[in-house]
Structure formats: structure tokens, C-alpha cells
C-alpha positions, -999 to +999 in steps of 0.1 A: +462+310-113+436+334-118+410+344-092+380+322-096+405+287-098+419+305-063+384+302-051+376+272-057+415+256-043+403+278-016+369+258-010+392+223-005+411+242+027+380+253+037+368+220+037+395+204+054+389+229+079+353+223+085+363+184+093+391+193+119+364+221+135+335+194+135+355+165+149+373+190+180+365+195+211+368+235+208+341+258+221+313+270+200+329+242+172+292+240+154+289+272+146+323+279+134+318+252+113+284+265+103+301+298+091+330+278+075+305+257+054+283+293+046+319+307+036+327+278+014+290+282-005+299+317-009+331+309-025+313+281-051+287+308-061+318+338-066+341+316-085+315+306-114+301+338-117+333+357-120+346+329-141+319+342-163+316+374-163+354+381-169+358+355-193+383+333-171+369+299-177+398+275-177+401+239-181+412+235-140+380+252-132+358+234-154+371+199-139+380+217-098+344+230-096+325+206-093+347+181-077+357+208-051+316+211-046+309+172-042+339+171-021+324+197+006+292+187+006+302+148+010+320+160+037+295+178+058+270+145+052+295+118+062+310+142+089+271+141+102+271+106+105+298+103+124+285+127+146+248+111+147+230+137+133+221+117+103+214+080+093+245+065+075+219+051+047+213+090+038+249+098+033+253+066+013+229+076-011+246+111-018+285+098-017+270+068-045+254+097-067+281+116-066+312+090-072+283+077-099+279+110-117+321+111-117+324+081-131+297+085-160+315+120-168+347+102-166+333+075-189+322+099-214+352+120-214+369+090-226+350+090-257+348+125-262+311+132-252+310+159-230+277+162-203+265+194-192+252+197-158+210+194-158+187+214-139+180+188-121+213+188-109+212+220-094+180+218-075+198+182-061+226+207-051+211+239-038+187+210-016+219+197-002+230+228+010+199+243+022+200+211+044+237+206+057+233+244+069+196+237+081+215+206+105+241+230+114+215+258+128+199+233+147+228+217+163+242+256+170+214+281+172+213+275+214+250+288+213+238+325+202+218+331+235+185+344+235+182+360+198+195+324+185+165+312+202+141+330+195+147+330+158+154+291+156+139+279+191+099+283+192+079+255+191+060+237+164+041+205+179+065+205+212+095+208+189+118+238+179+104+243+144+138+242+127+141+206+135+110+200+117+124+219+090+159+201+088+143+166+091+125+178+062+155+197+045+177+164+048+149+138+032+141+163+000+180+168-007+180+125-002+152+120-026+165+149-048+198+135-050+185+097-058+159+111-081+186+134-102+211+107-104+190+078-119+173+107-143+213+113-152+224+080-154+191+067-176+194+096-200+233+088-210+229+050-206+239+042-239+274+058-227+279+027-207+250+001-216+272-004-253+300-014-235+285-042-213 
């Protein structure tokens, strides 16, 4: 198994780990699973770009990839729901865009199509991060004492302004995500509209 494949079978431990941290009762358990989660990004940006530079592009990384990136970040969003830090309807619309996406790509695999990722695609997912680590500052910044606060703490309109800015992180990665999955799913309808 060469490196960037061990990245990415890295980035489903990492997950697992990010559950068990966010669901304990340990000390300081939101940010250690905010540095988890930043570790896990890192990991999803390394393996694709040494995959490409050094020419290791296999057939496991090309199906582990993504899966190991919808995985993490379904994670973090239903984990928030069970935590109350997000409304379930939100977390619903990203786990059905995701199993939807799958399931088209799985479709057209089966008749030998293959679909390339879209820009919109990325934007949906770089929006999804920027939020799920956005919520985790926010529930953790008052754990790193007074700098934590004064970088993440001061107030916009009686609030600390990075809850303003997660609130506002977690609707565009919601819209983004509905938004890119109907543009997917309309564009390669005749993938499954010839079938019905």
C-alpha cells in the first residue's frame, strides 16, 4: 500500500476517533476533536496531492477518497446532532446528498460511464469543512483561556462573533450541498431517468 492509500485508511481511524472523543466525557474532548477533525483535512488534502505529484494514483484511492471524505464529514454533522449543536433536518440534507451522489456514481459505474467530480462539488465540500471546524471553535475556543477568547470571544450584536459566523458557515455548506447535488443529479439524469 503506498503512502497516499495509507492516508487516506488513515483518515477512517481518525474518524472513528473523532466519534469516541465527541461522545466521552474526557476533559477538553471538543478540542481534541477539533484537532482530530483539522488532522483528518490535512490528511485528504496530502494524499491527493502526493497521489499526483508521484504518480501513485491507484484504483483503491480513486474509490477510498472520496468515500473516506463523505464518511468524516457525515460524521462530524450527525455527531452534531446528537450533540444539539445542529438541527437534524441540516444533517439530513448532507447524509441524502452524499448516499445520492454514491448511488448515481454507483449507477453509472455499472454502465461504464465514469463522473468526474464538478467544481461545484468542491466548493460544497471545502463549505462543509469550513463549517464543522467553525462549530467546533465555537463549542471549544473558551477551553484555551484568555487568547482563545479574545481571538473567538468578542462581541458582535451581544454575541461572540464566531457564532454568527458558524450559524452562517453551517446554512451556506446546507444550501451548497442541496444546491450541488440537484445540479449533479439533473446533469446525469439520463443515467437513471432511461431506466425508469
Amino acid at each position: 500500500m503506498n503512502l497516499p492509500n495509507k492516508l487516506t485508511v488513515s483518515r477512517f481511524l481518525v474518524t472513528v476517533a473523532f466519534l469516541v472523543v465527541m461522545f466521552s466525557r474526557m476533559p477538553f474532548r471538543e478540542t481534541i476533536a477539533l484537532a482530530l477533525f483539522l488532522v483528518a483535512g490535512v490528511s485528504d488534502f496530502l494524499d491527493g496531492e502526493l497521489a499526483r505529484r508521484r504518480k501513485l494514483i491507484t484504483n483503491f484511492g480513486i474509490l477510498m477518497d472520496p468515500l473516506a471524505d463523505k464518511i468524516m464529514v457525515c460524521t462530524a454533522f450527525i455527531a452534531f446532532v446528537g450533540l444539539e449543536w445542529l438541527p437534524a433536518w441540516m444533517a439530513v440534507v448532507v447524509v441524502a446528498r452524499e448516499l445520492a451522489i454514491t448511488g448515481l456514481r454507483l449507477l453509472a459505474a455499472s454502465k461504464s460511464v465514469v463522473l468526474a467530480a464538478e467544481r461545484y462539488g468542491k466548493h460544497k465540500t471545502v463549505s462543509q469543512i469550513v463549517a464543522i471546524v467553525a462549530i467546533l471553535i465555537l463549542a471549544s475556543y473558551a477551553q484555551w483561556g484568555a487568547a482563545g477568547r479574545a481571538v473567538f470571544g468578542w462581541q458582535l450584536f451581544g454575541e461572540p462573533w464566531i457564532r454568527w459566523f458558524a450559524e452562517a458557515a453551517k446554512w451556506l455548506a446546507v444550501l451548497l450541498t442541496f444546491i450541488s447535488g440537484w445540479l449533479y443529479l439533473w446533469k446525469n439524469r439520463v443515467l437513471y431517468l432511461h431506466d425508469m
